[in-house]
C-alpha positions as CSV (number, residue, x, y, z in Angstrom):
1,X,20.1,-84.4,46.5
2,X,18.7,-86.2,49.2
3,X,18.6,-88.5,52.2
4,X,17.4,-91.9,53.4
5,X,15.7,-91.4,56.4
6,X,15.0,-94.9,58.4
7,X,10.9,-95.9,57.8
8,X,8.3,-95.0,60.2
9,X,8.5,-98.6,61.1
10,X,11.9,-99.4,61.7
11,X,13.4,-100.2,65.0
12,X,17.0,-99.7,66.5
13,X,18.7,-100.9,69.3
14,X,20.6,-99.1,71.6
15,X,23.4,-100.3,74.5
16,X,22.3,-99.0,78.3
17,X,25.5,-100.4,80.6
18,X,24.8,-104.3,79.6
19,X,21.4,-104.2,78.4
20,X,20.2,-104.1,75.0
21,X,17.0,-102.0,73.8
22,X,15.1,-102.0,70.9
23,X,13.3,-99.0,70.2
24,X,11.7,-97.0,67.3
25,X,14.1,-95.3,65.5
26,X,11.6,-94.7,62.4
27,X,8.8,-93.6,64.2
28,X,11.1,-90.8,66.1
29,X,12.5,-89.9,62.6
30,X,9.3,-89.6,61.6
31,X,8.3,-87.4,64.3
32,X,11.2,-85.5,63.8
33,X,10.6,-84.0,60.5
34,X,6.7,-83.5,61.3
35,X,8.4,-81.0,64.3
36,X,10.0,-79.2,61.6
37,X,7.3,-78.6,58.7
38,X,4.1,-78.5,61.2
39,X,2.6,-75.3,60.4
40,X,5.2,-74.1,58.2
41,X,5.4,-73.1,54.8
42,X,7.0,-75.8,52.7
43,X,8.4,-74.6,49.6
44,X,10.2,-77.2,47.0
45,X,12.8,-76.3,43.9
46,X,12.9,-79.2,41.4
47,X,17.1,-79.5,40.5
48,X,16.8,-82.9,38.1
49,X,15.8,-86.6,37.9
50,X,17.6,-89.6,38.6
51,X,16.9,-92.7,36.3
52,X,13.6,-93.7,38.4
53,X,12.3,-90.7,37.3
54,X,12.2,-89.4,40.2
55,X,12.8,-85.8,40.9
56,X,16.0,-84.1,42.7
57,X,15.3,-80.9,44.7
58,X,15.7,-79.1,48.0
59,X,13.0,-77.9,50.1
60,X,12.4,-75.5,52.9
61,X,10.1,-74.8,55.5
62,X,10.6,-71.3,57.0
63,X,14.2,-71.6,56.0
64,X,14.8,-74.8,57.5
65,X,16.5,-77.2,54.9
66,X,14.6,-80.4,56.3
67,X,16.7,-83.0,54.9
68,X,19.7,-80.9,56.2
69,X,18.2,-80.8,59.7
70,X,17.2,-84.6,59.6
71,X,21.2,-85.4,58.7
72,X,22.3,-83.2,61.5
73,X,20.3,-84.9,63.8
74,X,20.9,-88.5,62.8
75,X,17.7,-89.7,61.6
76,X,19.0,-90.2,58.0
77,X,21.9,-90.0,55.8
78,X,22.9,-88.7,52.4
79,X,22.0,-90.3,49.5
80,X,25.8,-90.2,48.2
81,X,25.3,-91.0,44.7
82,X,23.1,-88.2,44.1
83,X,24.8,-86.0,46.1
84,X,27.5,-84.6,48.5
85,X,25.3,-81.9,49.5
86,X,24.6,-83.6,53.3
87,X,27.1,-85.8,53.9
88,X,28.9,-83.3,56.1
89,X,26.2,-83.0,58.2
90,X,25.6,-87.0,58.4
91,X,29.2,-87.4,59.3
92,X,29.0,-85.0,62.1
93,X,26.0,-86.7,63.6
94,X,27.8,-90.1,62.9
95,X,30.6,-89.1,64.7
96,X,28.5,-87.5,67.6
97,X,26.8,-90.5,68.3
98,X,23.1,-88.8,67.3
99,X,19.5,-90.4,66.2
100,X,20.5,-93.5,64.8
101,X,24.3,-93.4,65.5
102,X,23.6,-93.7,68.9
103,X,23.4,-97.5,68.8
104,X,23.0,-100.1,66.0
105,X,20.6,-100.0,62.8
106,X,20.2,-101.0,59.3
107,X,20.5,-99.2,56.3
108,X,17.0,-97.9,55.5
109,X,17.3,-99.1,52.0
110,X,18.7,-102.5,53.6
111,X,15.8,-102.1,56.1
112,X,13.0,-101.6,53.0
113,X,14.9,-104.2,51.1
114,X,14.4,-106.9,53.8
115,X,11.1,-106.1,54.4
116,X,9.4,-105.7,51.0
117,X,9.5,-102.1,50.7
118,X,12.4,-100.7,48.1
């Protein structure tokens, strides 16, 4: 049930007029989810496991649906064989041009794959 959110290290790049920029898409993920648990509550509910073990839930911090919020806002995606649960709110940001569909990344898992990290 959730996302792939590009690693605090990661870089983008991003068109102004004819020049190209790199800049660090991961680390302004990164500081975009801090912004919204910071001093909140952060509450979890455990909804299965994958085959990696690893456990499938949804968590909020004063209401705030993190991974939902991160999706909206472009800094990661849905993890679409696990779930539909945020791809609505990835497509939106995809088609608004937000976070990282405002220029041209990787695929975090493409991203971690490339760089020794999955």
């Amino acid at each position: 049930m959730g996302i792939d959110a590009a690693k605090a290290e990661q870089t983008c790049s991003e068109w102004h007029g004819y020049i190209q920029r790199d800049y660090p898409c991961g680390a302004q993920a990164a500081a975009f989810l801090q912004s919204l648990v910071a001093g909140r509550d952060v509450s979890c509910m455990a909804l299965g496991t994958v085959p990696e073990d690893a456990i499938l839930g949804v968590c909020y911090a004063a209401g705030i649906d993190p991974a939902e919020a991160i999706a909206s806002a472009g800094w990661g995606g849905p993890l679409r064989d696990q779930s539909v649960r945020y791809v609505a709110a990835s497509d939106a940001a995809r088609l608004a041009q937000r976070g990282l569909w405002a220029g041209k990344f990787d695929e975090p898992a493409a991203w971690r794959a490339r760089h020794g990290d999955d």
